[in-house]
Backbone bond lengths (Angstrom), bond angles and torsions (degrees), N, CA, C in turn:
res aa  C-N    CA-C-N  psi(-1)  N-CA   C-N-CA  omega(-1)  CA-C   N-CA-C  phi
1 X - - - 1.462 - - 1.511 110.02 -
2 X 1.184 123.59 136.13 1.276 124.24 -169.66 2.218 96.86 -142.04
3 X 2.386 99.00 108.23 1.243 90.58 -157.42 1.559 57.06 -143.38
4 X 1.523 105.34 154.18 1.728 135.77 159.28 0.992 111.95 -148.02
5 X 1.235 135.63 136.10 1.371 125.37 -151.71 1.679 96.57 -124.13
6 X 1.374 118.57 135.39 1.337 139.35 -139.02 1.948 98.66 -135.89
7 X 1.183 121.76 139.49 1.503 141.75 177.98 1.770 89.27 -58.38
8 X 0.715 140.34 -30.90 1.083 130.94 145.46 1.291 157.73 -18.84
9 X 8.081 131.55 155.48 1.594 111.62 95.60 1.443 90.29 -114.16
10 X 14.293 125.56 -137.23 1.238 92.23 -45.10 1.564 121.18 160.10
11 X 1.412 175.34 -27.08 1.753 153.13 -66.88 1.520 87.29 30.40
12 X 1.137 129.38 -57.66 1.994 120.81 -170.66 1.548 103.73 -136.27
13 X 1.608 125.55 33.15 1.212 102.69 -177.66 1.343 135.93 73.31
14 X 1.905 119.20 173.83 1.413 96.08 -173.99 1.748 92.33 -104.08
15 X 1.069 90.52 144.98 1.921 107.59 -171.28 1.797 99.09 -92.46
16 X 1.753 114.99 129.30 1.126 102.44 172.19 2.086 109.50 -67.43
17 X 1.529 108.20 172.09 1.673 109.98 177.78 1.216 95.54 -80.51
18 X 1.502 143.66 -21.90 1.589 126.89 -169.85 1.634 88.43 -73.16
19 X 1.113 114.87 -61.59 1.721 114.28 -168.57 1.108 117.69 -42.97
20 X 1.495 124.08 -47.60 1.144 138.54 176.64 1.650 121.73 -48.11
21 X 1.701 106.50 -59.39 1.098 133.13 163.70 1.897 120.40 -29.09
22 X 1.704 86.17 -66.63 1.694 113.28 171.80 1.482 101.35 -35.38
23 X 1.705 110.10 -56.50 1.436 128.60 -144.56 1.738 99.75 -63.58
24 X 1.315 110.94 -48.91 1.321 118.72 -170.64 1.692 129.27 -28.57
25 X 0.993 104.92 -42.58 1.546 109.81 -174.44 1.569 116.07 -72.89
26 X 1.059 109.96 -28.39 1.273 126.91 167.24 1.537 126.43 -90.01
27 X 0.924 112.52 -27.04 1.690 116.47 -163.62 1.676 100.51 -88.86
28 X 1.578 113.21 -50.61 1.455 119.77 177.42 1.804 117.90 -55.00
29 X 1.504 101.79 122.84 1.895 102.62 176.37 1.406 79.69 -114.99
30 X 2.030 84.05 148.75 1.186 97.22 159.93 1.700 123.33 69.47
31 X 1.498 101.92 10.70 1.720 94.83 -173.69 1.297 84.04 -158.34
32 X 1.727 120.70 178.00 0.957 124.54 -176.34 1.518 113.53 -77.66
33 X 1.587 115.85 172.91 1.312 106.70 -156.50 1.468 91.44 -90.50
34 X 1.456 118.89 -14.40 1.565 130.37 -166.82 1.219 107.23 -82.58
35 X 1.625 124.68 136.81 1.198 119.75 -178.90 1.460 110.45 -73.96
36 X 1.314 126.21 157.18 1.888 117.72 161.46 1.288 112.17 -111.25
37 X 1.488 106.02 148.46 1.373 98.25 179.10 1.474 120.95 -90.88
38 X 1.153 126.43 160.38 1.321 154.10 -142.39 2.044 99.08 -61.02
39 X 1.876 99.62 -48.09 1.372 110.71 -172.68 1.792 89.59 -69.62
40 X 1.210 126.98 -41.02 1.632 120.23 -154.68 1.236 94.85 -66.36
41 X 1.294 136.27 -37.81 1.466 144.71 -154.01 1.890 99.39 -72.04
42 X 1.440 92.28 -74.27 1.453 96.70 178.55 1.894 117.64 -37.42
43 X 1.817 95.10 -59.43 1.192 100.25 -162.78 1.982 108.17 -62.93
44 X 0.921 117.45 -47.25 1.564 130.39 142.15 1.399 131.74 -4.34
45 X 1.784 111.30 -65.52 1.169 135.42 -167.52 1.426 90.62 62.75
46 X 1.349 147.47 88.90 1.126 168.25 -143.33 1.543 131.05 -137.81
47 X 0.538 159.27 -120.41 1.406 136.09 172.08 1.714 98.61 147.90
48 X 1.439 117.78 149.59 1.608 129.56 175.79 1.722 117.83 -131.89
49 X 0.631 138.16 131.10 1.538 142.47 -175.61 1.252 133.23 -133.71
50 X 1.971 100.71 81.86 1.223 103.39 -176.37 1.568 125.09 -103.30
51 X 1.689 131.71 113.10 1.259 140.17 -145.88 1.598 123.33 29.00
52 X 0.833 122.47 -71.60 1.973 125.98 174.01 1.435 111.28 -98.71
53 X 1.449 121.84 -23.25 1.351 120.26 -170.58 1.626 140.28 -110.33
54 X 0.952 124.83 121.88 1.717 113.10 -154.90 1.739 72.21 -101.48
55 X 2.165 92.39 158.37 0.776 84.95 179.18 1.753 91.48 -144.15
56 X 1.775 133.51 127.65 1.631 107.52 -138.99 1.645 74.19 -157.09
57 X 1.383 110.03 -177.53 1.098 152.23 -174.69 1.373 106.57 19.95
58 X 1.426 99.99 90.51 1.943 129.41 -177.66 1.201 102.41 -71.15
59 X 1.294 127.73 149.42 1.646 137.42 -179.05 1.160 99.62 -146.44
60 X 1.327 132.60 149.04 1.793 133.28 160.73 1.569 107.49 -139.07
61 X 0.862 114.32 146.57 1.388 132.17 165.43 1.354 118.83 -126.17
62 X 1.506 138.81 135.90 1.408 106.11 -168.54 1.961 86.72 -169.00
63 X 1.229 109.16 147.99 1.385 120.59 173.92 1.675 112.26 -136.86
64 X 1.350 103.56 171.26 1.461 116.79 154.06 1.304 124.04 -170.64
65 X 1.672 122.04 171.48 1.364 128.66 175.81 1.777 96.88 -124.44
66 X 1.405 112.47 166.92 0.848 114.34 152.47 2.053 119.50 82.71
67 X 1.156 104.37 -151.93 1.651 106.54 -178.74 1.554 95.83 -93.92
68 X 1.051 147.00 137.11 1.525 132.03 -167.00 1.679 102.29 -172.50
69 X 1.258 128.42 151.86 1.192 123.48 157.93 1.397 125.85 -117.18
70 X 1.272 143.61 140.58 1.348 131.37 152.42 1.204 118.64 177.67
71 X 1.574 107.45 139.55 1.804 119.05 -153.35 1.696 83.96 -125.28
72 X 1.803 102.32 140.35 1.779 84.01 171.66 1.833 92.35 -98.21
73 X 1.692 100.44 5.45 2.103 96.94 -168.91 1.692 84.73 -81.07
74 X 1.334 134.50 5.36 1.481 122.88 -166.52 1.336 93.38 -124.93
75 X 1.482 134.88 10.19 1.667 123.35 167.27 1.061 112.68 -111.10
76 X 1.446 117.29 111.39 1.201 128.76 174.68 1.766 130.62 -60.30
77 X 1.286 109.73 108.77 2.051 98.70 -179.02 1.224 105.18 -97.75
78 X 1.207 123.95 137.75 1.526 117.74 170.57 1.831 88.86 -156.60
79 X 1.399 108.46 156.72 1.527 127.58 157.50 1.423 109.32 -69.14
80 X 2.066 90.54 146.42 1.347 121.45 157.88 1.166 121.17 -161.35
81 X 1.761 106.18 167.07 1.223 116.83 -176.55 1.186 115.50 -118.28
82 X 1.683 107.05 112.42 1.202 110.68 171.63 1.344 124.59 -76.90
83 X 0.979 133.88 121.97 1.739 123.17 -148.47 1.379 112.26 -3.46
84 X 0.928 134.60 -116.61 1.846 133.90 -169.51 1.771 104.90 -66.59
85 X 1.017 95.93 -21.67 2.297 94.64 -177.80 1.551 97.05 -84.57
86 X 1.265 83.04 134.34 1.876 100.45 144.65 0.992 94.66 -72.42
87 X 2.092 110.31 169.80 0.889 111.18 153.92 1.929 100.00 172.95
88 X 1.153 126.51 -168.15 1.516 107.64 -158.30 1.459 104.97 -152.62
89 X 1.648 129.45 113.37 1.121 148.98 -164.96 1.676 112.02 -91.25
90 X 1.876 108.59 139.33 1.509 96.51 172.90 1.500 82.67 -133.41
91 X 1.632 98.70 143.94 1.238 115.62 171.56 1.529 118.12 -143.86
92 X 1.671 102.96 142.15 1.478 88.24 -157.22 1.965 94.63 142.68
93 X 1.659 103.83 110.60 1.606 106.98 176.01 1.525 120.55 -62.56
94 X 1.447 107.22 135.78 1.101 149.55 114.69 1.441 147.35 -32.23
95 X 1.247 144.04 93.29 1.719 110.50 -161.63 1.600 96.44 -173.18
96 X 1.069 121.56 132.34 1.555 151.51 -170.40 1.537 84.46 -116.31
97 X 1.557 111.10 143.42 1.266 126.18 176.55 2.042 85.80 -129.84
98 X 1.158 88.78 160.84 1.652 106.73 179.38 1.340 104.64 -49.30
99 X 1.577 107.72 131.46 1.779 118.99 -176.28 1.794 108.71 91.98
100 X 1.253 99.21 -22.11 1.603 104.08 -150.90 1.785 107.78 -96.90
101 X 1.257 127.90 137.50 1.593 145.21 -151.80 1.658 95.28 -122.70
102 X 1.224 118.43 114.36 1.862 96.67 167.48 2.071 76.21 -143.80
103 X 1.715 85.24 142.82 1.278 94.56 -176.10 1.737 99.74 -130.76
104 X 1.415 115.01 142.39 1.557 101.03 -171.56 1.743 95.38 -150.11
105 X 1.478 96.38 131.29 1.751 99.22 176.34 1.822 119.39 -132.49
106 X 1.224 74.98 112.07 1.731 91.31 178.76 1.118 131.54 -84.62
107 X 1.459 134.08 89.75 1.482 137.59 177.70 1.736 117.02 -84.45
108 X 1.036 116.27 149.55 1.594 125.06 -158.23 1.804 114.58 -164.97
109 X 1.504 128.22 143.48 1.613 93.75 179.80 1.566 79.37 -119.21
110 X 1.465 129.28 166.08 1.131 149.32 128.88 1.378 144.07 -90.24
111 X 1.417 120.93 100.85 1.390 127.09 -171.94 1.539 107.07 -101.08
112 X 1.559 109.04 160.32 1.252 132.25 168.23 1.283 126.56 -75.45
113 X 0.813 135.98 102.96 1.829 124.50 176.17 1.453 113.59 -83.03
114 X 1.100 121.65 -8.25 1.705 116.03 168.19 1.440 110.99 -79.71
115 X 1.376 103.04 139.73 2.027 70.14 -170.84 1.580 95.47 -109.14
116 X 1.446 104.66 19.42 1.896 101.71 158.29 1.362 117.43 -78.07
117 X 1.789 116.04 -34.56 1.422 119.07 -153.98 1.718 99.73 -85.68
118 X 1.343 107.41 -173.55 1.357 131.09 -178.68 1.147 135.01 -174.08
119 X 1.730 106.93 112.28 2.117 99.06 -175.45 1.628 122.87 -44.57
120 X 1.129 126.28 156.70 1.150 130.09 -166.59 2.004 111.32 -152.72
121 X 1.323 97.04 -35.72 1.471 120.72 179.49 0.986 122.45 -153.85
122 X 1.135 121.25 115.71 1.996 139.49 159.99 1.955 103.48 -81.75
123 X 1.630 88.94 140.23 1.582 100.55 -169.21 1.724 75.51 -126.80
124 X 1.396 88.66 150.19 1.545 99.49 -174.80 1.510 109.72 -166.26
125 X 1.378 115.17 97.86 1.779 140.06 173.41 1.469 119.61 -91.53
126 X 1.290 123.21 134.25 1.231 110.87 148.80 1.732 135.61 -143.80
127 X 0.959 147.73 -156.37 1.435 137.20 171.76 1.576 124.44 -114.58
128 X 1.457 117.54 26.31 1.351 136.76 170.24 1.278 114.90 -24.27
129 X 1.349 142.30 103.56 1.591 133.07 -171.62 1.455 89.96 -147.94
130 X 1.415 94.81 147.82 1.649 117.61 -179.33 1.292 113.78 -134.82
131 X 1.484 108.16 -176.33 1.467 123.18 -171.38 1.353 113.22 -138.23
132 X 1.333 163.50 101.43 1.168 140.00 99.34 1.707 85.57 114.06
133 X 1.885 94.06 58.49 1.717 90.89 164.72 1.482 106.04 111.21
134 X 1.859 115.81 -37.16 1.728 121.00 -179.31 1.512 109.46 -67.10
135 X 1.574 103.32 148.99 1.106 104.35 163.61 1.545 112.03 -133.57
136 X 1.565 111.12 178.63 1.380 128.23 -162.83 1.447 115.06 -144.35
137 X 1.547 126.74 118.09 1.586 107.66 179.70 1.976 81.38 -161.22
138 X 1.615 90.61 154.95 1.288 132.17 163.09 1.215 121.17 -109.14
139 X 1.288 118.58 125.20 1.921 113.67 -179.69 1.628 79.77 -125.30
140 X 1.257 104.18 130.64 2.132 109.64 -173.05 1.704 79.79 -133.89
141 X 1.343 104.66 134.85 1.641 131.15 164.36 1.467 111.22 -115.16
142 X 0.859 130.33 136.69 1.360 140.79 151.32 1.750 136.21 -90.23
143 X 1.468 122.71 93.64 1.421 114.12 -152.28 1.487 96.72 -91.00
144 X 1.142 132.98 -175.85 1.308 148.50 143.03 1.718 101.88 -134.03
145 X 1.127 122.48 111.19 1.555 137.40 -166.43 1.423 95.54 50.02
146 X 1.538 119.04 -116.81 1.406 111.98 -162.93 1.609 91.37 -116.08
147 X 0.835 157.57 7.37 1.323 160.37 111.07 1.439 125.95 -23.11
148 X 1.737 108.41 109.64 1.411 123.66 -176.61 1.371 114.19 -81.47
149 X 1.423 120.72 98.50 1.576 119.32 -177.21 1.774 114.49 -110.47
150 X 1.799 101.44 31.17 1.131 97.20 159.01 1.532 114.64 155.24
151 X 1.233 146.56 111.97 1.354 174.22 -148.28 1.495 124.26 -126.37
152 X 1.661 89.99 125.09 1.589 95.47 179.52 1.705 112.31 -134.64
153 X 1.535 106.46 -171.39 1.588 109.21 -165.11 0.909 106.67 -164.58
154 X 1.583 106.13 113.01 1.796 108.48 164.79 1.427 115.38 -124.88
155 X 0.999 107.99 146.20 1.893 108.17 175.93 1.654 113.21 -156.20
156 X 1.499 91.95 151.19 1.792 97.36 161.77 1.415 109.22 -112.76
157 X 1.430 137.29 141.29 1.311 112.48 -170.67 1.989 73.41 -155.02
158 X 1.443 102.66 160.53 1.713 104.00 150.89 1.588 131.78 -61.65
159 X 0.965 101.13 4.47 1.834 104.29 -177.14 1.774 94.77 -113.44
160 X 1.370 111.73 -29.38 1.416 91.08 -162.39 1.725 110.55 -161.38
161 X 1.347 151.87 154.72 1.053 121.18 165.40 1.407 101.23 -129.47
162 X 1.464 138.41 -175.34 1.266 145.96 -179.41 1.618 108.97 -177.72
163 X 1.552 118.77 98.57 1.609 127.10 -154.97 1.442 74.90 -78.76
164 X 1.641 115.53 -86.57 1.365 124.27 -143.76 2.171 105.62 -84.23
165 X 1.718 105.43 167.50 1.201 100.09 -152.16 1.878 73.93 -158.16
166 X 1.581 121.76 132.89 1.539 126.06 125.09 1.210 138.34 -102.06
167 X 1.332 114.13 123.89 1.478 123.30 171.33 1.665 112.17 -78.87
168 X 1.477 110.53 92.49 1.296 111.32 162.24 1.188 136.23 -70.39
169 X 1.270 129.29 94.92 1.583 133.90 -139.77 1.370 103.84 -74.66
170 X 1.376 140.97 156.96 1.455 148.84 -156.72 1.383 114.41 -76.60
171 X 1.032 108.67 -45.11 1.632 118.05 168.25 1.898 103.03 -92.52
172 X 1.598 128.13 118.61 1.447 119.76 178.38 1.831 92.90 -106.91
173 X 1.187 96.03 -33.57 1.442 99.72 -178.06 1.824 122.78 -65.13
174 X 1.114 127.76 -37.21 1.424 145.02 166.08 1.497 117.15 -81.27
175 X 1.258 105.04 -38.66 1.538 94.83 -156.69 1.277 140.11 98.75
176 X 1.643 123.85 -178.33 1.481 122.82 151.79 1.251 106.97 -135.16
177 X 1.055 112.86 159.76 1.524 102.39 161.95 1.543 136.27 -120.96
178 X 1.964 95.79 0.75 1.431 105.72 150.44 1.855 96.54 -146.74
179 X 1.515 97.47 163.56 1.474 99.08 -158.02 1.953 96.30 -144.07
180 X 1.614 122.94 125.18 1.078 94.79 -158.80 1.766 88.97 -109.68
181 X 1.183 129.89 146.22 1.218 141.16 -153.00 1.488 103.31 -105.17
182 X 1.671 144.26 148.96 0.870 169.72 -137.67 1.263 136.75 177.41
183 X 1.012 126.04 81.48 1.503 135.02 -165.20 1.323 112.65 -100.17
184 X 1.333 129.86 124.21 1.478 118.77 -176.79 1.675 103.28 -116.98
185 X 1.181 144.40 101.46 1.380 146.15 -154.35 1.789 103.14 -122.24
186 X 1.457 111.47 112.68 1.380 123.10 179.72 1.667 104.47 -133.55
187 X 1.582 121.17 127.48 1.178 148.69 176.12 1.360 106.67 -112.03
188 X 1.427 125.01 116.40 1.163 118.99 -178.18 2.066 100.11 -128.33
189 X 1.656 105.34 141.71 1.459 81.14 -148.01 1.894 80.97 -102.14
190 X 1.167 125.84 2.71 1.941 130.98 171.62 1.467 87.12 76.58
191 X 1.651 88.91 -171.84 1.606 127.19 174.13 1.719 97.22 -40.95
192 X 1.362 101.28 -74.61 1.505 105.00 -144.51 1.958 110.73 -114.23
193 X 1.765 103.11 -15.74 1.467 98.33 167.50 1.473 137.59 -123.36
194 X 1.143 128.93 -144.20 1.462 122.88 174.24 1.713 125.22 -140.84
195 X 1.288 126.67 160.20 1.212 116.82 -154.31 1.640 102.99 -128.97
196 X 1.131 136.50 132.36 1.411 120.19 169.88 1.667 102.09 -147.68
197 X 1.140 109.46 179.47 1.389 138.08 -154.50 1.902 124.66 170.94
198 X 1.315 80.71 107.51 1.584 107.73 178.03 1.766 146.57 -115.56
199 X 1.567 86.53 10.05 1.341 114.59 178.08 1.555 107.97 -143.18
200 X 1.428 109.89 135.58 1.647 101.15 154.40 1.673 99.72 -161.90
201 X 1.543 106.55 132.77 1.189 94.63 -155.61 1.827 91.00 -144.46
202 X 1.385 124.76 149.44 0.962 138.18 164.57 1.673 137.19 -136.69
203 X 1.417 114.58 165.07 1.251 114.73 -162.82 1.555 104.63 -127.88
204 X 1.597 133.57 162.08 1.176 127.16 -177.75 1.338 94.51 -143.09
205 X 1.275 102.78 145.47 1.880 114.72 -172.90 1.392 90.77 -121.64
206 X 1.549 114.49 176.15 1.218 106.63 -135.65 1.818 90.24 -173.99
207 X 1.578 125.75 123.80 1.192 131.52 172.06 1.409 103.45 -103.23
208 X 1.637 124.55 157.28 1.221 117.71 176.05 1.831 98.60 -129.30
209 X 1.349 102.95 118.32 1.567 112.19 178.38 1.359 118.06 -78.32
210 X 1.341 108.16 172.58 1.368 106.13 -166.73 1.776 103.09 -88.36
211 X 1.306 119.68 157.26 1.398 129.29 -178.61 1.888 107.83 -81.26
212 X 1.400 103.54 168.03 1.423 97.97 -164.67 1.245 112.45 -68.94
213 X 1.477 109.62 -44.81 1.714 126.72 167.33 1.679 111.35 -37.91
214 X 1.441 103.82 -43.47 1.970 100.04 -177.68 1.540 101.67 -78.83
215 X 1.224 121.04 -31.82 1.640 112.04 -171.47 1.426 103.20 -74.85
216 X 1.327 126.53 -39.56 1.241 127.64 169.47 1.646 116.50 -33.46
217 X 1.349 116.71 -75.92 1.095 142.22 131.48 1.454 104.42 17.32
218 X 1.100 117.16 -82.14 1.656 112.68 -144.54 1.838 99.76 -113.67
219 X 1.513 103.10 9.41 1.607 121.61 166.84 1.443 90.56 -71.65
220 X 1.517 125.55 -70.57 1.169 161.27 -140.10 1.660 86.31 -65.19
221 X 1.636 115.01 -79.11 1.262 104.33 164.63 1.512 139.30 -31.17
222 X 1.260 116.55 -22.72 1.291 107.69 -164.13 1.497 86.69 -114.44
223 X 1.177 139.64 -41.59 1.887 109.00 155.01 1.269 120.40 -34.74
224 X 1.264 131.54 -37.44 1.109 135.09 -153.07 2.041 97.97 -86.34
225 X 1.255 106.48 -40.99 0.892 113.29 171.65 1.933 128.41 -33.13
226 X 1.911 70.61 -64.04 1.856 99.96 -172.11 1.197 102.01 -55.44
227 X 1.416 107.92 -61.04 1.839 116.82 -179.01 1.872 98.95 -26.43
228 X 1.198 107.87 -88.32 1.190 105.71 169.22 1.364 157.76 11.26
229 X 1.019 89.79 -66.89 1.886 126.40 174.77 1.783 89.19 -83.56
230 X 1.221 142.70 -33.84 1.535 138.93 -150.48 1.700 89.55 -97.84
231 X 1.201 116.48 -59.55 1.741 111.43 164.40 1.357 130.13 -39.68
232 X 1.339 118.82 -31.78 0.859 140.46 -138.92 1.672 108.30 -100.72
């Protein structure tokens, strides 16, 4: 755990934590209505299950310099639904004070439990806000084994900001059917300001293929077809 405690909180925008909070009991399928925190998960090996999608084996890596805050027993994970996506919320500060570097990387995999459907797109928002010089960015990869099938980018910076981000995964047509997640999260608080972040939240879209019985099916048709046309 890496916490210093500091004078010291998109696809949908940045969501206040009361709303969010409120949201919970309702928004989560299939899992508890209670959020878990980030350390229980890992330390656990824990697992989340929101409608088609499990979401399991938490990893963190995480550093800092400086005046900085961050608890992973104070980030909350819990499921949601972003209209038709699953998808899986952390809530819970973040925050670089002036001078101060805290860098934090969250690995996670997401699988399908339908065994028709298939990822296709990761949606990925967050609430990055600064002060007077801080900055804020997410670089999120998506592997399937060691193979990168898809990359995203969010940041707040003084030149520019960009909350929300899609990762259009490499294959849109096939799918995946597990996808291992990568979050690279750096707050840098500069010369003179500070950086925080208290939301980051994402969504997964999802194709549904045809079953063996329908491909059969419409194989069958399209011999039938050819034959056809060859008589013909």
């Amino acid at each position: 755990m890496i916490m210093k405690t500091s004078r010291y909180l998109g696809l949908w925008g940045a969501i206040s934590r009361a709303a969010l909070i409120a949201a919970v009991g309702v928004a989560v399928l299939a899992a508890s209505a209670n959020a878990v925190s980030l350390s229980a998960l890992i330390n656990s090996n824990g697992s989340i299950v929101v409608d088609d999608k499990e979401f399991s084996n938490f990893q963190l890596v995480s550093f800092g310099t400086g005046d900085f805050f961050f608890d992973p027993a104070a980030i909350d994970v819990s499921g949601y639904m972003f209209g038709p996506d699953p998808g899986i919320q952390f809530t819970g500060l973040m925050f670089a004070n002036t001078g101060a570097v805290l860098n934090v990387n969250i690995k996670f995999d997401v699988k399908v439990l339908d065994p028709l459907k298939r990822i296709v797109d990761i949606g990925l928002t967050f609430n990055g806000a600064i002060l007077d010089g801080g900055q804020t960015q997410i670089v999120e990869s998506a592997l399937v084994g060691i193979q990168n099938v898809g990359q995203g980018f969010v940041y707040a910076t003084p030149i520019g900001t960009k909350l929300t981000d899609h990762l259009l995964l490499q294959d849109p047509v096939n799918g995946y059917e597990t996808v291992r997640v990568i979050k690279d999260i750096t707050l840098l608080g500069g010369p003179q300001g500070t950086a925080k972040i208290s939301y980051i939240g994402q969504s997964f879209s999802q194709v549904i293929i045809p079953e063996p019985a329908t491909m059969t099916v419409l194989a069958a048709g399209l011999g039938s077809l050819l034959l056809r046309r060859r008589r013909a």
